[in-house]
N, CA, C and O atoms as a printed pandas DataFrame, in Angstrom:
     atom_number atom_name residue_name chain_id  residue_number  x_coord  y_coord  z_coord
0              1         N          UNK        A               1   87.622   72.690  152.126
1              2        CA          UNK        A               1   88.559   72.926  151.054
2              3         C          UNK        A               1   89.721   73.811  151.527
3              4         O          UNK        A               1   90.866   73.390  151.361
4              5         N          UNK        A               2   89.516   74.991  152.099
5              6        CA          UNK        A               2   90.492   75.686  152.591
6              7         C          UNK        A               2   91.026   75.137  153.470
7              8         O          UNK        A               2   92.068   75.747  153.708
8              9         N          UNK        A               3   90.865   74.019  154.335
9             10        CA          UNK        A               3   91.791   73.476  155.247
10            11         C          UNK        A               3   92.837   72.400  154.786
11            12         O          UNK        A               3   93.886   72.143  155.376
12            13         N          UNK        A               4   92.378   71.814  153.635
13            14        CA          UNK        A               4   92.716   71.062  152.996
14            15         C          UNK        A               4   94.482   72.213  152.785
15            16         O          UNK        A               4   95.637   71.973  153.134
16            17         N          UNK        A               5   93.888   73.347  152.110
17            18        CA          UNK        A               5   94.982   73.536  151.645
18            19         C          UNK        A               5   96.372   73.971  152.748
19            20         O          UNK        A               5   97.583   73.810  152.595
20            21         N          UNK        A               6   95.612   74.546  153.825
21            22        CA          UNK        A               6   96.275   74.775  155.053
22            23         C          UNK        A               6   97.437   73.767  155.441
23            24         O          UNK        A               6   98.612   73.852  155.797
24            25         N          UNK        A               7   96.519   72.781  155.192
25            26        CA          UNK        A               7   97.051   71.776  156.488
26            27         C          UNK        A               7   98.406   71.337  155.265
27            28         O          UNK        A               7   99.304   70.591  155.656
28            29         N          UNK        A               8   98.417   71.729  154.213
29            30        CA          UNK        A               8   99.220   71.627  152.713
30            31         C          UNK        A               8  100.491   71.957  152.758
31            32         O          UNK        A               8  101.460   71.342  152.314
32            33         N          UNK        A               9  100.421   73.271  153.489
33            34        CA          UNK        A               9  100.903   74.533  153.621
34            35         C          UNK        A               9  101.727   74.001  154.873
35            36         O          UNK        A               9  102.824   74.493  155.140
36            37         N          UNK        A              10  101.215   73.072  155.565
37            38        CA          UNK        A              10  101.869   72.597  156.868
38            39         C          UNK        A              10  102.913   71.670  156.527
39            40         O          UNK        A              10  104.135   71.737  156.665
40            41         N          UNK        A              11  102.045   70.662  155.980
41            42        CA          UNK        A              11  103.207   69.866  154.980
42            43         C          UNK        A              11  104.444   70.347  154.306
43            44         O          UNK        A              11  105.500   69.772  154.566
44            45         N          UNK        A              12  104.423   71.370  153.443
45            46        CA          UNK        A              12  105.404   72.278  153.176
46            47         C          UNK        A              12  106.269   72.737  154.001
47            48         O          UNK        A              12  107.427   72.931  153.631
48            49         N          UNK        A              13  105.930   72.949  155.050
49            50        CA          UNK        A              13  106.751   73.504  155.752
50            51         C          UNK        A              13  107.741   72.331  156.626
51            52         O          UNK        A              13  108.851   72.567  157.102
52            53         N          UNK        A              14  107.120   71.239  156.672
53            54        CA          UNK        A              14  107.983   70.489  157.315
54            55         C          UNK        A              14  108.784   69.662  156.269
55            56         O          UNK        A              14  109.641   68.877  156.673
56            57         N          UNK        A              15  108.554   69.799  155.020
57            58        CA          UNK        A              15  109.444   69.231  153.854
58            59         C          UNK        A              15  110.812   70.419  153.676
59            60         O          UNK        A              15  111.978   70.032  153.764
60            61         N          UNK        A              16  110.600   71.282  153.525
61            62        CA          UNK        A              16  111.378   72.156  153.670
62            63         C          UNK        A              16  112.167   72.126  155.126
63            64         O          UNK        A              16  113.395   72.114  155.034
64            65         N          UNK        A              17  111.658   72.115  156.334
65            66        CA          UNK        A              17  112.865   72.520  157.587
66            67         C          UNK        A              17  113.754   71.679  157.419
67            68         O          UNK        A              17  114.819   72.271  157.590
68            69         N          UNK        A              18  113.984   70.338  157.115
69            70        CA          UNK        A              18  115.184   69.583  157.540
70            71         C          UNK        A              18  116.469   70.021  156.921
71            72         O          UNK        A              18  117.412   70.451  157.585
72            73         N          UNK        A              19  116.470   69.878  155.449
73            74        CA          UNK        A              19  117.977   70.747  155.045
74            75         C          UNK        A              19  117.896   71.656  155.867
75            76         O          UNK        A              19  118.471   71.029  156.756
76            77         N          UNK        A              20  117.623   72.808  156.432
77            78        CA          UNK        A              20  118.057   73.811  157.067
78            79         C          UNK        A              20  117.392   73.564  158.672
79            80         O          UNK        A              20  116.576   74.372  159.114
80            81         N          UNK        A              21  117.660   72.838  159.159
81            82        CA          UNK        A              21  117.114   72.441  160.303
82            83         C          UNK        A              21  118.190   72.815  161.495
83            84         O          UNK        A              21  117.827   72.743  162.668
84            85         N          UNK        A              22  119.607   73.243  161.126
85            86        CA          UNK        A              22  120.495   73.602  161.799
86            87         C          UNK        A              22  120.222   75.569  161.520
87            88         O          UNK        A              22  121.150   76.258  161.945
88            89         N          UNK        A              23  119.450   76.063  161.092
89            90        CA          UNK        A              23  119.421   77.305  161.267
90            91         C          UNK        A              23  117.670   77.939  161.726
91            92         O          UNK        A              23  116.507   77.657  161.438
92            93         N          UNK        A              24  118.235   78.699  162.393
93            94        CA          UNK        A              24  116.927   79.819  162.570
94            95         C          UNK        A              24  115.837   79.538  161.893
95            96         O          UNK        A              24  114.724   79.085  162.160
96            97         N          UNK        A              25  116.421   79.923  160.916
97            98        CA          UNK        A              25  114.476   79.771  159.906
98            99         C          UNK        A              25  114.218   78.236  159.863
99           100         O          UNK        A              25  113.064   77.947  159.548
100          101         N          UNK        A              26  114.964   77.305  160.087
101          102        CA          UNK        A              26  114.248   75.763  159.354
102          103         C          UNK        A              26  113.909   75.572  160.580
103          104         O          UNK        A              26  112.881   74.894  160.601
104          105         N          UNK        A              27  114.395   75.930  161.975
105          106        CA          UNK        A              27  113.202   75.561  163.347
106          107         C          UNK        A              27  112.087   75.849  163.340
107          108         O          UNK        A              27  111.157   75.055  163.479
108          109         N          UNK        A              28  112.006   76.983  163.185
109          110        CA          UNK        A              28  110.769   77.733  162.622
110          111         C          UNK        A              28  109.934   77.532  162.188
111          112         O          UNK        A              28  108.795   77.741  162.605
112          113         N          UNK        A              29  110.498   76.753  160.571
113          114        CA          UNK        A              29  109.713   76.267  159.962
114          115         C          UNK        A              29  109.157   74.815  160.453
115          116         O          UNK        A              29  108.106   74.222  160.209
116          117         N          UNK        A              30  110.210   74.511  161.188
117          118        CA          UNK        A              30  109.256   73.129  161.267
118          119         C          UNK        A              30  108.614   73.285  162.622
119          120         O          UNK        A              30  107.971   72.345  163.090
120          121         N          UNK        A              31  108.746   74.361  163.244
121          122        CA          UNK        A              31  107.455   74.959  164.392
122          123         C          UNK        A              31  106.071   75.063  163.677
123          124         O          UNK        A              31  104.986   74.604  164.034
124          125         N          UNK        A              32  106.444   75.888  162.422
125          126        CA          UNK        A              32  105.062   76.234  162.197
126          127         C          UNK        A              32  104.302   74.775  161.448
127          128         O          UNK        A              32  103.214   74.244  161.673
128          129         N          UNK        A              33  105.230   74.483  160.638
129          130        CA          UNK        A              33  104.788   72.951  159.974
130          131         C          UNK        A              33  104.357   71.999  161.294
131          132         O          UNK        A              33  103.520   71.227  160.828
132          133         N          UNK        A              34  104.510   71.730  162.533
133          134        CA          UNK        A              34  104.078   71.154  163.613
134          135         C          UNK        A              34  102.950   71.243  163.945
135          136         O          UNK        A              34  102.159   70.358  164.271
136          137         N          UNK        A              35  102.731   73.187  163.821
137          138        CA          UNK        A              35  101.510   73.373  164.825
138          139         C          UNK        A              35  100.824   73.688  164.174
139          140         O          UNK        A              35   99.950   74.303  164.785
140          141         N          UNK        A              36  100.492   73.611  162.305
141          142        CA          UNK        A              36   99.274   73.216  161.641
142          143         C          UNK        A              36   99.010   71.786  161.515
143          144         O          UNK        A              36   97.877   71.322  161.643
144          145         N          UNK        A              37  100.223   70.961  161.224
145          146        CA          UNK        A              37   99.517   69.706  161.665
146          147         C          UNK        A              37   99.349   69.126  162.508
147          148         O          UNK        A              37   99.293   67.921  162.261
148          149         N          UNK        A              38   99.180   69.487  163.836
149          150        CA          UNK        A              38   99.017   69.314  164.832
150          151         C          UNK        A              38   97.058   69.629  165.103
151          152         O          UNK        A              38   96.179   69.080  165.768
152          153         N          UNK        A              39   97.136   70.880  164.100
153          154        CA          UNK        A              39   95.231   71.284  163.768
154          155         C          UNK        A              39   94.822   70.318  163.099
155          156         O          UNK        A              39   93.616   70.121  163.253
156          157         N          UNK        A              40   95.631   69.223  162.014
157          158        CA          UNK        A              40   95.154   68.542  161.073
158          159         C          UNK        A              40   94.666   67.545  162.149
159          160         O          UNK        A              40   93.475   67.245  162.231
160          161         N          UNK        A              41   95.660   67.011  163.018
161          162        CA          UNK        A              41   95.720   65.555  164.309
162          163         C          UNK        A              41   94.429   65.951  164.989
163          164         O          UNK        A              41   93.398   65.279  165.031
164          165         N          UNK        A              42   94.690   67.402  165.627
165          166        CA          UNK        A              42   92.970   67.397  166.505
166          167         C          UNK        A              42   92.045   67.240  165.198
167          168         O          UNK        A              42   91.205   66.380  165.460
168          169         N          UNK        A              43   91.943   67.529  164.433
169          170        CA          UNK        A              43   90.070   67.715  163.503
170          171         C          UNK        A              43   89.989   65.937  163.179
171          172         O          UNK        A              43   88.904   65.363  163.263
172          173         N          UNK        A              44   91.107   65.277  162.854
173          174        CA          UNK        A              44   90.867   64.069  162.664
174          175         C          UNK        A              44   90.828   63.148  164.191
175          176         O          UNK        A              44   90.472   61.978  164.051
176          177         N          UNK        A              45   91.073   63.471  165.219
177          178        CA          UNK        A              45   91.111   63.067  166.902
178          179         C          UNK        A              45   92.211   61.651  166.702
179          180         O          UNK        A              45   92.156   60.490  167.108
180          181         N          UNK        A              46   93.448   62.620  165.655
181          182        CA          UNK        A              46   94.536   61.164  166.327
182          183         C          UNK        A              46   95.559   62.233  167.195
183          184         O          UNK        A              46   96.285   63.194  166.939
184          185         N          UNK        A              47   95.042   61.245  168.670
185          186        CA          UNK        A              47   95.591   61.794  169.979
186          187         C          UNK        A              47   97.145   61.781  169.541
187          188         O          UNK        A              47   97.838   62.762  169.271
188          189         N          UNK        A              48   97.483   60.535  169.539
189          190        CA          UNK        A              48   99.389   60.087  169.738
190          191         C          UNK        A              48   99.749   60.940  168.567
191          192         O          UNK        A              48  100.976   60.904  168.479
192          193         N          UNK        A              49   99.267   61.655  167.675
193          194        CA          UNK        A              49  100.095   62.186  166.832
194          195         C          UNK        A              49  100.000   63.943  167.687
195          196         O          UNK        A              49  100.890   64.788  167.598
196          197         N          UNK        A              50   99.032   64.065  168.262
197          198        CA          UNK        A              50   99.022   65.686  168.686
198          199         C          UNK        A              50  100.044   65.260  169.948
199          200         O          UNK        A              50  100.938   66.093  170.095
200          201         N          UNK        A              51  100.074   64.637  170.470
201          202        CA          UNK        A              51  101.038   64.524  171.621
202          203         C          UNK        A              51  102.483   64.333  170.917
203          204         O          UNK        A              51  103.418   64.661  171.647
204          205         N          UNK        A              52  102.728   64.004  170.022
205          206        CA          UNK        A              52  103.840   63.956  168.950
206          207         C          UNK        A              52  104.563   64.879  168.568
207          208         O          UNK        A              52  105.789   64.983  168.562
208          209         N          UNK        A              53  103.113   66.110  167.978
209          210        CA          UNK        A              53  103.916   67.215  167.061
210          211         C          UNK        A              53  104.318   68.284  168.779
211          212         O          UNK        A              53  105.333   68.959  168.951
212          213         N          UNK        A              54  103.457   68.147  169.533
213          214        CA          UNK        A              54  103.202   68.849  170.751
214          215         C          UNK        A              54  105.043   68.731  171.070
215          216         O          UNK        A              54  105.905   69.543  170.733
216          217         N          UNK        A              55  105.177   67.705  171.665
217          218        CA          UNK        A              55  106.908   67.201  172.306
218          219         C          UNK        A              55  107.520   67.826  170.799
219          220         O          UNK        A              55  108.079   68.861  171.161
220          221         N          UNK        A              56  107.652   67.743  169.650
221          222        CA          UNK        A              56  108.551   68.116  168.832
222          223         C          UNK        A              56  108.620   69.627  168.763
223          224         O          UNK        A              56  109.757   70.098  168.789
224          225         N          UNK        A              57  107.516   70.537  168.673
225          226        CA          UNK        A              57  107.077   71.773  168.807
226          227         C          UNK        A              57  107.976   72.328  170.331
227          228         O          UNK        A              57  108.197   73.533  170.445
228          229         N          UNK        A              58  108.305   71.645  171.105
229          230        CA          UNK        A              58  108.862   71.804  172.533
230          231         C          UNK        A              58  110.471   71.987  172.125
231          232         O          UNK        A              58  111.182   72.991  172.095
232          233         N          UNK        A              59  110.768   70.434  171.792
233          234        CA          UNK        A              59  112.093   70.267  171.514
234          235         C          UNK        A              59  112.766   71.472  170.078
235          236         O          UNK        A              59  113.918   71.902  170.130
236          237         N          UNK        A              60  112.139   71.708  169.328
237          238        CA          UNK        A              60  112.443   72.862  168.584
238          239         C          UNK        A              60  112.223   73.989  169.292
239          240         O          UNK        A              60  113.032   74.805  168.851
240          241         N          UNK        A              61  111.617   74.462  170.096
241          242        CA          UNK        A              61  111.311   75.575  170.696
242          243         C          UNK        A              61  112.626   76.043  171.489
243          244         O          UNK        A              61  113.169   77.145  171.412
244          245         N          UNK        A              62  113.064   74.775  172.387
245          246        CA          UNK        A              62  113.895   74.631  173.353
246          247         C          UNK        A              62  115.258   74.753  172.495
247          248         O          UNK        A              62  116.107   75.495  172.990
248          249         N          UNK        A              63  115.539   74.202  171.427
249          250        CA          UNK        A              63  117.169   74.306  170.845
250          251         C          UNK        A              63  117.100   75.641  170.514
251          252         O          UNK        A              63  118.064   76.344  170.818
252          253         N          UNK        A              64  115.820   76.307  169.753
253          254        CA          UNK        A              64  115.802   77.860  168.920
254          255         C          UNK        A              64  115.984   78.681  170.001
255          256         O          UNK        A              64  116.766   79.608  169.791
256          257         N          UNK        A              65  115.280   78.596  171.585
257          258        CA          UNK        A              65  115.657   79.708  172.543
258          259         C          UNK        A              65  116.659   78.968  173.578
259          260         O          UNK        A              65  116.916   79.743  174.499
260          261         N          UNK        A              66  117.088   78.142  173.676
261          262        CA          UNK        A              66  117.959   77.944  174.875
262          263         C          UNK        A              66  119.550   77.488  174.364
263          264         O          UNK        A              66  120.429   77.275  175.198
């Protein structure tokens, strides 16, 4: 049940980054929205989606610090 809501919480967060996806906080957010559902991809073992959020989690990482 509590993961349920987690992984919710992940969702949220990646509904929210795109309008603000050109600033600070909406990378962020869709860092953190990545790398809970990225927990959702491993507990269910869909590989191509953890290798998915993994490269996107990169490519946001990379525009927010470089």
């Amino acid at each position: 049940m509590i993961r349920k809501f987690i992984y919710s919480i992940g969702t949220a967060f990646m509904i929210i980054a795109p309008p603000i996806i050109d600033t600070p906080h909406g990378k962020l957010a869709a860092i953190m929205g990545l790398g809970i559902l990225t927990a959702q991809a491993i507990d269910i073992r869909a590989w191509n989606l953890v290798i998915l959020n993994l490269a996107g989690m990169g490519g946001y990482f990379y525009a927010l610090f470089i």
